[in-house]
C-alpha positions as a Markdown table, in Angstrom:
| # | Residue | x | y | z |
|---|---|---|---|---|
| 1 | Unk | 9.4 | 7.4 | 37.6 |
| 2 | Unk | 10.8 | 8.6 | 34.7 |
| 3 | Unk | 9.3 | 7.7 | 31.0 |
| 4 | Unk | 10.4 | 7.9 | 27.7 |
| 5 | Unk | 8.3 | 7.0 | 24.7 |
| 6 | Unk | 10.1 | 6.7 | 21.7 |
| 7 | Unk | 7.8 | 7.6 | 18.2 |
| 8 | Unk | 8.7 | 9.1 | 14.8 |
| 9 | Unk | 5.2 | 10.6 | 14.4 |
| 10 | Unk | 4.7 | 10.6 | 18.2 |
| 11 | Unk | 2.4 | 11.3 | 19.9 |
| 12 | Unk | 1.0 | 8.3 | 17.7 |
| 13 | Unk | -0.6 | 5.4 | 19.8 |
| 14 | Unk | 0.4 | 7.5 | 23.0 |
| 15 | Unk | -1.5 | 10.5 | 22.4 |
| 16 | Unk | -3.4 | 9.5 | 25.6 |
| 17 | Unk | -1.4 | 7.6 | 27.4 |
| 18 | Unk | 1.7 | 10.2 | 27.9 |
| 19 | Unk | -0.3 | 13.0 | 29.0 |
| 20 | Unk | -2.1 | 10.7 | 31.4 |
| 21 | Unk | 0.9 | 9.4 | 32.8 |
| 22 | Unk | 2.4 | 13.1 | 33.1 |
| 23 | Unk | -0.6 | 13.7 | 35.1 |
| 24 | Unk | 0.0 | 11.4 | 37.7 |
| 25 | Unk | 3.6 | 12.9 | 38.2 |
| 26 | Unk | 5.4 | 10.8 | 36.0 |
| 27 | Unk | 8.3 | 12.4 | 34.6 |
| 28 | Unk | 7.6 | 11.7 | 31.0 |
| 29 | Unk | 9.6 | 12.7 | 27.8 |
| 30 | Unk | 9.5 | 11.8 | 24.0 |
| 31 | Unk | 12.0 | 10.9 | 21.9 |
| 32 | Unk | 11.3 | 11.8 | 17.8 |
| 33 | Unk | 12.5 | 12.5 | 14.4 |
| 34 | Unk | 13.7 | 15.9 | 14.0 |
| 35 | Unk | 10.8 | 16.0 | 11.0 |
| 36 | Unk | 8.0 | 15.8 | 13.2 |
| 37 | Unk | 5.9 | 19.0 | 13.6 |
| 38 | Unk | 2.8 | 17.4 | 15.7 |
| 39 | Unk | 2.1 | 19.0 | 18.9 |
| 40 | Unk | 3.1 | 16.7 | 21.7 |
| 41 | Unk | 1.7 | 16.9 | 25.2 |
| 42 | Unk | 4.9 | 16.1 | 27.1 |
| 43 | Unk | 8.4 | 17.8 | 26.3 |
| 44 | Unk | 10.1 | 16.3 | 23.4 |
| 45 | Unk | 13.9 | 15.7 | 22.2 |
| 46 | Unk | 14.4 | 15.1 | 18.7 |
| 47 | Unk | 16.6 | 12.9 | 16.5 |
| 48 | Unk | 18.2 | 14.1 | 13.3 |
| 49 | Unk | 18.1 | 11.0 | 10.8 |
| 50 | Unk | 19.8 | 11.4 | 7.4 |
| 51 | Unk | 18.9 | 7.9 | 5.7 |
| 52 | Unk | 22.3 | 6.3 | 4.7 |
| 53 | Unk | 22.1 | 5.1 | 0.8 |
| 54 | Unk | 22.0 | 1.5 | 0.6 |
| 55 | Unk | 24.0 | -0.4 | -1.7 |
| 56 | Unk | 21.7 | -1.8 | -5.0 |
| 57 | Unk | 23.1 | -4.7 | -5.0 |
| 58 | Unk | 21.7 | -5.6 | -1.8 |
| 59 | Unk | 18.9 | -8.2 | -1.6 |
| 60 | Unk | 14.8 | -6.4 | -0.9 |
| 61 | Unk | 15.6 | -8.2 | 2.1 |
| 62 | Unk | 18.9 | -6.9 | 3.2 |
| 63 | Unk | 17.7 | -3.1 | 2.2 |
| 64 | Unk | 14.7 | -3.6 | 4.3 |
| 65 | Unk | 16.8 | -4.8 | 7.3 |
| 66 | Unk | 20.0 | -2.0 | 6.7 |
| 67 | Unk | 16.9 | 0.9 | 6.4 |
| 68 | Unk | 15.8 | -0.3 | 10.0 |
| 69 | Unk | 18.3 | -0.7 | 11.9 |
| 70 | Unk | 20.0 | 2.6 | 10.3 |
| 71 | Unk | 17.2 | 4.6 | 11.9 |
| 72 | Unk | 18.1 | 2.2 | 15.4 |
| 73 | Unk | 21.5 | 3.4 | 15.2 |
| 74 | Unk | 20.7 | 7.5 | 15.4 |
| 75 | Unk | 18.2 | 6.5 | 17.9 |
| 76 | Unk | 20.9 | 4.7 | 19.4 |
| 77 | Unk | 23.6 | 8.0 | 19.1 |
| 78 | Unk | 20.5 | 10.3 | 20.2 |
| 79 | Unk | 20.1 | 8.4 | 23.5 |
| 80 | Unk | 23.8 | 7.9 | 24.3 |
| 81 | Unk | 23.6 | 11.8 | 23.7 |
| 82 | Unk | 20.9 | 12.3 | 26.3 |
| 83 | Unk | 22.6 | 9.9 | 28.7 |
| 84 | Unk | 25.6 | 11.8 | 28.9 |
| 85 | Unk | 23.5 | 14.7 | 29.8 |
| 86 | Unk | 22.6 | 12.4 | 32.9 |
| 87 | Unk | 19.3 | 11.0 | 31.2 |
| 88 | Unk | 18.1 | 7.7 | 32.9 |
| 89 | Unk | 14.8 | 6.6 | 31.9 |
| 90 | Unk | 13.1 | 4.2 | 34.5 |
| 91 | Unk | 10.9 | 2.5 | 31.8 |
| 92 | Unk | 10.8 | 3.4 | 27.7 |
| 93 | Unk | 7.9 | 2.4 | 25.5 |
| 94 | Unk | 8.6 | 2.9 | 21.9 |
| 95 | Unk | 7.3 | 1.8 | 18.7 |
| 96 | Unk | 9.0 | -1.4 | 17.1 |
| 97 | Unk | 7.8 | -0.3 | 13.6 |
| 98 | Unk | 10.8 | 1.5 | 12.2 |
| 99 | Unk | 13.5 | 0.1 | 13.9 |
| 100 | Unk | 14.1 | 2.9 | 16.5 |
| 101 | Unk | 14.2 | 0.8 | 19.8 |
| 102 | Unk | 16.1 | -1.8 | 18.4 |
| 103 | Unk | 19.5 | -0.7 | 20.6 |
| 104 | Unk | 18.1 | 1.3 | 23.7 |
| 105 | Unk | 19.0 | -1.4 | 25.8 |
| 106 | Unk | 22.9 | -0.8 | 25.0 |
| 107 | Unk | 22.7 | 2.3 | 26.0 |
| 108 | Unk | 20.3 | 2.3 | 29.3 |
| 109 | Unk | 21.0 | -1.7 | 30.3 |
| 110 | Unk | 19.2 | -0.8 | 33.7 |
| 111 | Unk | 15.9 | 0.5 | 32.0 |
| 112 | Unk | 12.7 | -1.3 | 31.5 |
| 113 | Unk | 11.9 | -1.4 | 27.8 |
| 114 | Unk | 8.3 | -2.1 | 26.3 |
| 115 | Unk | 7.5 | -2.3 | 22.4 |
| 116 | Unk | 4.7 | -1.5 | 20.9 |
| 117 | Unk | 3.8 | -4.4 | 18.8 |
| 118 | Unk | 1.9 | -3.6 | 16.3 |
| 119 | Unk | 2.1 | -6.5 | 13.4 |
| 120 | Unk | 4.6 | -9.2 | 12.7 |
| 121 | Unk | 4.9 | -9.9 | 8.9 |
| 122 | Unk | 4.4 | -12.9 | 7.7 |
| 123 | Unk | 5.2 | -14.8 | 4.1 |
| 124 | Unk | 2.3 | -16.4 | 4.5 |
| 125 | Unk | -0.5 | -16.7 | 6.9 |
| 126 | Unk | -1.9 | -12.7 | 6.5 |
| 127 | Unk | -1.6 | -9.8 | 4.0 |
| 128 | Unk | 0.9 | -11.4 | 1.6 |
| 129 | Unk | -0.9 | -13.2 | -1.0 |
| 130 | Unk | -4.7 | -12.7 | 0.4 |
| 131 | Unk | -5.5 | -11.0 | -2.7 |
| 132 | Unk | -5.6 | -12.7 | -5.6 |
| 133 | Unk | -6.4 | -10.4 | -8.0 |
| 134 | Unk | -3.0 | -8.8 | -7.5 |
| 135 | Unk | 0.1 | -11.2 | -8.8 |
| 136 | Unk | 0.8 | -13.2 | -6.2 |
| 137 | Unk | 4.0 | -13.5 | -4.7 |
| 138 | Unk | 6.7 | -16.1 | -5.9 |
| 139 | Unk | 8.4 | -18.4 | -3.6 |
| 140 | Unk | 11.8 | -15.4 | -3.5 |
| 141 | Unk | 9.2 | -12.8 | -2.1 |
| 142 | Unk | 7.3 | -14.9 | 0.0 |
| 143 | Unk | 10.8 | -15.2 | 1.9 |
| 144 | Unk | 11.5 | -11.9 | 1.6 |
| 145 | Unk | 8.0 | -11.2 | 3.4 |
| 146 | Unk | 8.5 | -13.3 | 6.4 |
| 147 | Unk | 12.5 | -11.7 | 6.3 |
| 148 | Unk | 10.8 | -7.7 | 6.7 |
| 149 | Unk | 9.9 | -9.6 | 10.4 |
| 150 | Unk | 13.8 | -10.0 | 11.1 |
| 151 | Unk | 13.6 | -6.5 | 12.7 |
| 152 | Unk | 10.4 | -6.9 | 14.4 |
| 153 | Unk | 11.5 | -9.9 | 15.9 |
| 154 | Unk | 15.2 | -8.7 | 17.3 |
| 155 | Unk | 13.0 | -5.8 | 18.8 |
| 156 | Unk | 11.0 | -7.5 | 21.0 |
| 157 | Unk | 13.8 | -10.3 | 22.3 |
| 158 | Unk | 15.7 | -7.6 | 23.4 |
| 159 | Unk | 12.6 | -6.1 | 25.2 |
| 160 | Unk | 10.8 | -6.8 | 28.7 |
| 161 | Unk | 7.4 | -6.8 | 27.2 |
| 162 | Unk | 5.6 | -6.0 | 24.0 |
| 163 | Unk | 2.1 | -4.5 | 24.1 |
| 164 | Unk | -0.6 | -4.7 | 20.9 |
| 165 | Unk | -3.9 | -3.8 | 20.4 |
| 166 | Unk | -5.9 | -6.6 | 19.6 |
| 167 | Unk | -5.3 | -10.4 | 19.7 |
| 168 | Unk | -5.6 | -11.1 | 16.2 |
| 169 | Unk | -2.3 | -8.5 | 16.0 |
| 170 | Unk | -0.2 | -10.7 | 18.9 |
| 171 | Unk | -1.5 | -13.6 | 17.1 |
| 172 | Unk | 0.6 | -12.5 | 13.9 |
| 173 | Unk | 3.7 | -13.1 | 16.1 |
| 174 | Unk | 5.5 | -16.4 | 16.7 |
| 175 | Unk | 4.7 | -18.3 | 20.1 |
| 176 | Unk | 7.9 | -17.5 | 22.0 |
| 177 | Unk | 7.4 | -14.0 | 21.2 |
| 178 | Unk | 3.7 | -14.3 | 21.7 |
| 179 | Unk | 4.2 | -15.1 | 25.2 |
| 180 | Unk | 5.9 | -11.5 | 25.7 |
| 181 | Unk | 2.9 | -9.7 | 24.5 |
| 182 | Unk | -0.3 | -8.1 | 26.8 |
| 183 | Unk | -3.1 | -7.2 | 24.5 |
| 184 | Unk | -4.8 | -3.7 | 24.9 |
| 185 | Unk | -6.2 | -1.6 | 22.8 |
| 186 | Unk | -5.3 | 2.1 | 22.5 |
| 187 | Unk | -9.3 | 3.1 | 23.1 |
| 188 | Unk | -11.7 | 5.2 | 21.9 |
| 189 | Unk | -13.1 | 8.4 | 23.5 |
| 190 | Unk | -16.5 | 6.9 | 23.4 |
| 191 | Unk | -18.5 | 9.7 | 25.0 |
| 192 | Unk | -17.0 | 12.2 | 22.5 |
| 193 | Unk | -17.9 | 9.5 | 19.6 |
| 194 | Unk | -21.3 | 8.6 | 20.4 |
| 195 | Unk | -24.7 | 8.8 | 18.9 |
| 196 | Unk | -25.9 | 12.3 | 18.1 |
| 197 | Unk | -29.0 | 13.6 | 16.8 |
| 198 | Unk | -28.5 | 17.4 | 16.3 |
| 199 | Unk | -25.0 | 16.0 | 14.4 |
| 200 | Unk | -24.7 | 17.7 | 10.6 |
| 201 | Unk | -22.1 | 17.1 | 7.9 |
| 202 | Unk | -21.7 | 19.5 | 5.0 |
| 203 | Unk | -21.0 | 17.8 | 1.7 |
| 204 | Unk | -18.9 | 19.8 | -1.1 |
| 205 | Unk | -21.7 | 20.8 | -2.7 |
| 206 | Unk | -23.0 | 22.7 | 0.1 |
| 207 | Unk | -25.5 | 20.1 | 1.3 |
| 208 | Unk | -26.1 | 19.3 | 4.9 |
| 209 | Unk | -27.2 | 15.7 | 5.8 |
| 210 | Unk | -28.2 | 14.9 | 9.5 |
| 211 | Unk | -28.7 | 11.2 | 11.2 |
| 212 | Unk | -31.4 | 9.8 | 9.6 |
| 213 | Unk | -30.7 | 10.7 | 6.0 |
| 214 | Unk | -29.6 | 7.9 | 3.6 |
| 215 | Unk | -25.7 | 8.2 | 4.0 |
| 216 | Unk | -22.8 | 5.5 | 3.5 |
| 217 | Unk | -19.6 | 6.2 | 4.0 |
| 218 | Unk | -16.7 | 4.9 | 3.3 |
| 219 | Unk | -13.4 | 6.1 | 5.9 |
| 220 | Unk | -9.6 | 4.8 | 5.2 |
| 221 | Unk | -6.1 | 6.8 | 5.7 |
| 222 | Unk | -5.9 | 6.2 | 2.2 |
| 223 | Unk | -8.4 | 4.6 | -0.9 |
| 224 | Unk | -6.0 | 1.4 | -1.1 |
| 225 | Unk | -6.6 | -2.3 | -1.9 |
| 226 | Unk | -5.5 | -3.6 | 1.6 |
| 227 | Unk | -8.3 | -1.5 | 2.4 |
| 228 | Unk | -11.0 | -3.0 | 0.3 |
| 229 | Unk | -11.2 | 0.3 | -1.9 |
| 230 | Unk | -11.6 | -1.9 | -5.1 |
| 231 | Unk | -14.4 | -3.8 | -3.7 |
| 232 | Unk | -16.2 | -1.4 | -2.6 |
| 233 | Unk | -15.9 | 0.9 | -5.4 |
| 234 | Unk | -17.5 | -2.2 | -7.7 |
| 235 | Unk | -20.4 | -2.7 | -5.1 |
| 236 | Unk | -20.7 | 0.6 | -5.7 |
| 237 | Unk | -22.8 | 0.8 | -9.2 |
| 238 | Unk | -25.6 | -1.3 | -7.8 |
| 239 | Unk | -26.1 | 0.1 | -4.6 |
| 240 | Unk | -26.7 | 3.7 | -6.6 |
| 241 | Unk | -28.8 | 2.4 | -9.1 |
| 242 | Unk | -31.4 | 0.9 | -6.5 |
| 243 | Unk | -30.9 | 3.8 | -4.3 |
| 244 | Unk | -31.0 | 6.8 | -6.1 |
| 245 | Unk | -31.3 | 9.0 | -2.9 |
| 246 | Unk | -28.3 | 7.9 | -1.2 |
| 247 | Unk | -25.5 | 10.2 | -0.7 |
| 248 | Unk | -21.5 | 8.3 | -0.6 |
| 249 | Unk | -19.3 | 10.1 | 1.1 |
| 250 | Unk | -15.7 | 8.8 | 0.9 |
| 251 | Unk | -12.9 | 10.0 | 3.3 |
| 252 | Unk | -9.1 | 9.2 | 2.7 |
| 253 | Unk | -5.9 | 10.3 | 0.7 |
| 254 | Unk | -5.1 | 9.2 | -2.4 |
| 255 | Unk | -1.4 | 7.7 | -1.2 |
| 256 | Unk | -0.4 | 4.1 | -0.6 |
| 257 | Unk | -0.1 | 3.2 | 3.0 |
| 258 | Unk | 0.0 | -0.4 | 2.9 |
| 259 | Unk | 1.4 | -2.5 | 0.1 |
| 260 | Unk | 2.3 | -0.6 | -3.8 |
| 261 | Unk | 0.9 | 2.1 | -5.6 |
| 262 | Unk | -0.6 | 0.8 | -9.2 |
| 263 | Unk | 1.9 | 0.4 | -11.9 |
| 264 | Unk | -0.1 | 3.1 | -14.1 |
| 265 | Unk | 1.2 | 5.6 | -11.6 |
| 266 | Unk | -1.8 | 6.8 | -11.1 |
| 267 | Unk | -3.6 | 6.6 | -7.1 |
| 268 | Unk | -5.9 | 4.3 | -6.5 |
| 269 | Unk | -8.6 | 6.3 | -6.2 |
| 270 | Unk | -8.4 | 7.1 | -9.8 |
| 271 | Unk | -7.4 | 3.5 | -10.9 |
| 272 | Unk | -10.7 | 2.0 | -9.6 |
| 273 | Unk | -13.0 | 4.8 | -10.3 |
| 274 | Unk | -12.1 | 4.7 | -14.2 |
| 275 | Unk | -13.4 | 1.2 | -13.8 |
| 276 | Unk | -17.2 | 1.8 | -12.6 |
| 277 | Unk | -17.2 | 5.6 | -13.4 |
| 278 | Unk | -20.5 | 5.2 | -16.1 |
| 279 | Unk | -22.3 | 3.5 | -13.3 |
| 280 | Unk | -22.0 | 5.9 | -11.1 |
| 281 | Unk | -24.5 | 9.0 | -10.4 |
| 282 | Unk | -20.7 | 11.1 | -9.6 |
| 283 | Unk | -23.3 | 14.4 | -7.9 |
| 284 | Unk | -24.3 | 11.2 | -5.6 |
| 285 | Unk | -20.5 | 10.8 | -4.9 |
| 286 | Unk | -18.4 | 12.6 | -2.6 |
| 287 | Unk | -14.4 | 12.1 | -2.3 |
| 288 | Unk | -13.7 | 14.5 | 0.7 |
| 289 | Unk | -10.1 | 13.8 | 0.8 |
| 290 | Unk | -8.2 | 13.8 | 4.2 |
| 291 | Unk | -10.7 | 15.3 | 7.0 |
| 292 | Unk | -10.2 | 16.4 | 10.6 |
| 293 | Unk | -10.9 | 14.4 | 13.3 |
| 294 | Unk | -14.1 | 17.1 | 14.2 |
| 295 | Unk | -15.5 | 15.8 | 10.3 |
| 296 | Unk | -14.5 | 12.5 | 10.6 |
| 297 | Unk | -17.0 | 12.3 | 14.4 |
| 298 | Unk | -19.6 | 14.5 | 12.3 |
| 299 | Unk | -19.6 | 11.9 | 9.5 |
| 300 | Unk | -19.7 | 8.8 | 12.1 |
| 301 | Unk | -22.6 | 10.2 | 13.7 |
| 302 | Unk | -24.5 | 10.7 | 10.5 |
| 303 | Unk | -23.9 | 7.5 | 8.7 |
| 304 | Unk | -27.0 | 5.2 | 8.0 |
| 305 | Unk | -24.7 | 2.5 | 6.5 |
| 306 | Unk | -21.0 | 2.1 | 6.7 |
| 307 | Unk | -18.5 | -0.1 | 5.0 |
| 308 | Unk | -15.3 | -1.3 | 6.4 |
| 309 | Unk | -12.7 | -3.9 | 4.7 |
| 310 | Unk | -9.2 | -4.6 | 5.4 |
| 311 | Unk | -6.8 | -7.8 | 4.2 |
| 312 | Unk | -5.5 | -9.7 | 7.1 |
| 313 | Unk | -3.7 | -6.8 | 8.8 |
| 314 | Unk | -3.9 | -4.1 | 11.3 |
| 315 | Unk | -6.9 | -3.1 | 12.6 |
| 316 | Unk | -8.0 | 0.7 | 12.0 |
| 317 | Unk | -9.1 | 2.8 | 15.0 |
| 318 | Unk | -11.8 | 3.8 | 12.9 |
| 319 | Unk | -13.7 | 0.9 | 12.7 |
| 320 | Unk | -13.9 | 1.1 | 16.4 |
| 321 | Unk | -15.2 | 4.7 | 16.6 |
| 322 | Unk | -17.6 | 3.5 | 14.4 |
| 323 | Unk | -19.1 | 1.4 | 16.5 |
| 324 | Unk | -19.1 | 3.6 | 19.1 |
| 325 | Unk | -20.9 | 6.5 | 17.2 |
| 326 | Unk | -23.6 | 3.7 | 16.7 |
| 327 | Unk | -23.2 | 2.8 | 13.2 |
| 328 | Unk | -24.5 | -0.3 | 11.3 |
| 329 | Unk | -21.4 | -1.4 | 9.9 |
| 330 | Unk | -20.9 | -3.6 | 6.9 |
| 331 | Unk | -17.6 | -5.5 | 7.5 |
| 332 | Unk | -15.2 | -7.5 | 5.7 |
| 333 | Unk | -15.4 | -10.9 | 7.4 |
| 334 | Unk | -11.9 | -10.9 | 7.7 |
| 335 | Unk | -9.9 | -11.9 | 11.2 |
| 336 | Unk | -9.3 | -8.4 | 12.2 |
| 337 | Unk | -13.1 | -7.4 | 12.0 |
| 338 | Unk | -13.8 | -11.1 | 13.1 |
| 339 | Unk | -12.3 | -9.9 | 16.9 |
| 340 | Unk | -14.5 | -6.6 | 17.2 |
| 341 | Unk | -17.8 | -7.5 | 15.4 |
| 342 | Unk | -20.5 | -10.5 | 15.2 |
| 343 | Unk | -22.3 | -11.1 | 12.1 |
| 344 | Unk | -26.0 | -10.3 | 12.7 |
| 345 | Unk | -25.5 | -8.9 | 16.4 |
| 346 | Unk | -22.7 | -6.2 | 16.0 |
| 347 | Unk | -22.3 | -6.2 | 12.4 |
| 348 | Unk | -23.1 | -7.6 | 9.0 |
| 349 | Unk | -20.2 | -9.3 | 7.6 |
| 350 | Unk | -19.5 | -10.2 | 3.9 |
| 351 | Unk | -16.7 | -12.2 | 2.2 |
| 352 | Unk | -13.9 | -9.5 | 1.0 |
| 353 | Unk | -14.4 | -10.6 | -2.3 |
| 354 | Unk | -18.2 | -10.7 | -2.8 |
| 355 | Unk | -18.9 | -7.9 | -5.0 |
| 356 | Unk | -22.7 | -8.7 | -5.0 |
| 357 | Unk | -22.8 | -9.7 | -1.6 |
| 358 | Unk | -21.4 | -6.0 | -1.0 |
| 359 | Unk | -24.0 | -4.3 | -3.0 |
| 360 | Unk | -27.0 | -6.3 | -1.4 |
| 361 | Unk | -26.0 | -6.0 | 2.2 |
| 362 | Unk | -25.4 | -2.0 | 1.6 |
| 363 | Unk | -28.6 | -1.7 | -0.5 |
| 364 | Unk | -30.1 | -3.7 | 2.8 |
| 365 | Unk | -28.6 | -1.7 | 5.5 |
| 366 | Unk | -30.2 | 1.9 | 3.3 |
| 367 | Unk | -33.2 | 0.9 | 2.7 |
| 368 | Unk | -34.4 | -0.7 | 5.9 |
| 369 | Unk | -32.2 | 0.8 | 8.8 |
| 370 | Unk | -34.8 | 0.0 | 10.9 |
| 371 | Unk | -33.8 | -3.7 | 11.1 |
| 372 | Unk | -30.2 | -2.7 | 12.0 |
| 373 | Unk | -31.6 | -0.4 | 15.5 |
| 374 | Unk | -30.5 | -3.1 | 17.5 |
| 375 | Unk | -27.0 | -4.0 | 15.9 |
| 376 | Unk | -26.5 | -0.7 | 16.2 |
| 377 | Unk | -26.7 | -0.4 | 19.4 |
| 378 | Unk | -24.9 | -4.0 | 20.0 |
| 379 | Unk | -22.1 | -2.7 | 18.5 |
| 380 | Unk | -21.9 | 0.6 | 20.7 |
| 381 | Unk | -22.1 | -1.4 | 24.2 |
| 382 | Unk | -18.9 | -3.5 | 22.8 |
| 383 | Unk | -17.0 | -0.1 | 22.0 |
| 384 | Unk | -18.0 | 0.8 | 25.9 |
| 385 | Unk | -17.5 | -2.6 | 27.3 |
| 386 | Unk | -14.3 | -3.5 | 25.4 |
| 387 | Unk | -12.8 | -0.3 | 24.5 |
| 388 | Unk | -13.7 | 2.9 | 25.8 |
| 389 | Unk | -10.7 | 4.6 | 26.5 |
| 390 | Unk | -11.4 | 6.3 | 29.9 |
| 391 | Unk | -13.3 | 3.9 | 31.3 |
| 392 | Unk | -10.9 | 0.4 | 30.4 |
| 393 | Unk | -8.4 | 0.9 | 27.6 |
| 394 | Unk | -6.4 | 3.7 | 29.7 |
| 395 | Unk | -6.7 | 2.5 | 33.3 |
| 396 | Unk | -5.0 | -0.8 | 32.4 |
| 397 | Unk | -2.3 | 0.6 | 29.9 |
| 398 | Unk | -1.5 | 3.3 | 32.9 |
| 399 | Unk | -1.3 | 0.1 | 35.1 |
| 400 | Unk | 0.9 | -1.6 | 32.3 |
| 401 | Unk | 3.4 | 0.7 | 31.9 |
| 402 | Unk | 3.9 | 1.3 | 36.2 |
| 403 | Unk | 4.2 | -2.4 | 37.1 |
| 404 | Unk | 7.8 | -1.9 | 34.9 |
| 405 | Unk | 8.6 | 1.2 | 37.7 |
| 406 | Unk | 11.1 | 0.6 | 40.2 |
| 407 | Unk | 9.2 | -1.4 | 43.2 |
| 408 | Unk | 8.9 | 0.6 | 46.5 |
């Protein structure tokens, strides 16, 4: 049958799934912005999309909503475009996010059409107001949270099916459009992330630290508070002091992908380490910056401890390649982690907001990873049992996407 997946950055959360459905002599295209460079494995048409300026009058609310459904509408143009060529997709699976599948249906009617849905925004309920240390939102942007949904929401009605990757993510959505969701996880290649003893990592100082060493880390797109970068950074001070040997290595950008940048206009990164700087040992600590995916396994499998936080929100795929590289990792005890990890089985989980709690369970998991062997190795079997990508992730999004084919 003919497929079209429809991405901005694609490939995206299809990078396996298009190639593997090509392989089994599906006709499969992508649909994209004209911006996007990244290799694709499947042929790709792109999109030209000129954002239209939006009147400053108009309500957060109403911009959010006009900036959405702008991007649907050259979508929209692109396809008509295609179909005029004589391009009928049997089934399209795009990515709600942005607003680009919002009016597929009006132009192929006789397709199947499947969103990826990621997260529905709430006012209340998840991210929006979990941390209080930022101002919390008045009773105006609290609607005007819930209102960024109007989009997600009008994307999925006009959908067959919507897909996310964990439950906690569905769960985010409201029950009638709950009921339109199947839950399964992109996957991790868990025999290409796996436990490694002859893995190295080269610090920037030259250095080379090998499993066993007394490495945390510390792994985000980029250092952010919906990340937990400001907790982390104030456990920080402690754990050095009492272990003078460890080595921090820190991966991510210094951008904002979720929620604003500080008001000082400086990153993040710089905002919170101004704040524990002098009690820091800074030839200890190591901000690598963006990494390749090669570094970012190398790291994984070389990590005594690791630290992972989020607010209420999307899970990151690199929380579950940790697990399956074996580490011991120190999570937030949020309701993301709460789905992949059990405290004191798969995990150690500490309050978001425990600073001390932070430092003692990181000082713990350095100084005695003997007693974390086992968690370690907890942790792994649920990354194979739950979501390897070859072995159960794939199969059943493959199956997924051909029960929408024309019937035989």
């Amino acid at each position: 049958m003919k497929i079209l997946f429809v991405h901005q950055n694609f490939p995206g959360q299809f990078l396996y799934l298009a190639p593997e459905l090509a392989a089994r002599g599906h006709d499969c295209m992508a649909l994209t912005d004209g911006i996007n460079n990244r290799e694709s494995p499947i042929p790709v048409a792109k999109y030209k999309h000129e954002a239209q300026a939006v009147d400053p009058a108009a309500t957060r609310l109403g911009r959010n909503y006009t900036t959405m459904s702008d991007r649907g509408i050259t979508v929209a143009r692109a396809a008509r475009a295609m179909r005029a060529k004589g391009y009928i997709p049997d089934v399209i699976f795009g990515h709600s996010g942005w607003g680009e599948t919002l009016f597929l249906k009006e132009v192929w009617p006789e397709a199947k059409l499947i969103v990826y849905a990621e997260f529905y925004y709430r006012g209340r309920g998840a991210d929006v107001g979990f941390d209080h240390e930022f101002a919390q939102p008045n009773f105006d942007q609290v609607l005007i949270a819930q209102g960024r949904a109007a989009y997600l929401g009008q994307a999925l009605a006009h959908a067959d099916a919507g897909l996310s990757p964990t439950e906690w993510q569905a769960s985010t959505y409201p029950k009638p459009l709950r009921r339109m969701i199947t839950v399964i996880h992109d996957g991790v290649d868990t025999s290409g992330m796996a436990p490694d003893p002859e893995a190295r990592f080269t610090l920037p100082n030259g250095a080379v630290v090998k499993p066993g060493d007394e490495v945390l880390t510390f792994v985000n797109r980029n250092l952010e508070p919906y990340r937990g970068y400001h907790t982390f950074m104030r456990a920080l001070p402690a754990v050095m002091a009492a272990r003078p040997n460890a080595q921090v290595v820190i991966v991510g950008g210094d951008g904002a992908s979720y929620g604003a940048a500080p008001k000082d206009a400086k990153g993040w990164k710089e905002h919170f380490l101004a704040e524990v700087r002098d009690g820091l040992d800074m030839s200890r600590l190591h901000f690598m910056g963006k990494v390749g995916y090669p570094e970012f396994v190398a790291l994984m499998k070389v990590s005594r401890a690791h630290a992972y936080l989020t607010y209420p929100f999307v899970l990151s795929w690199s929380m579950i390649e940790a697990m399956a590289a074996g580490c011991h990792i120190i999570g937030s005890s949020t309701r993301p982690v709460l789905e992949a990890l059990e405290n004191g089985k798969t995990g150690t989980l500490v309050d978001f907001f425990d600073v001390p709690g932070w430092s003692a369970a990181i000082i713990e998991g350095l100084a005695h990873p003997e007693r974390f062997t086992a968690m370690r190795a907890a942790a792994r079997q649920v990354a194979l049992e739950r979501y390897d990508l070859r072995g159960n992730c794939l199969p059943r999004m493959v199956a997924f996407v051909e029960s929408f084919g024309p019937k035989i």
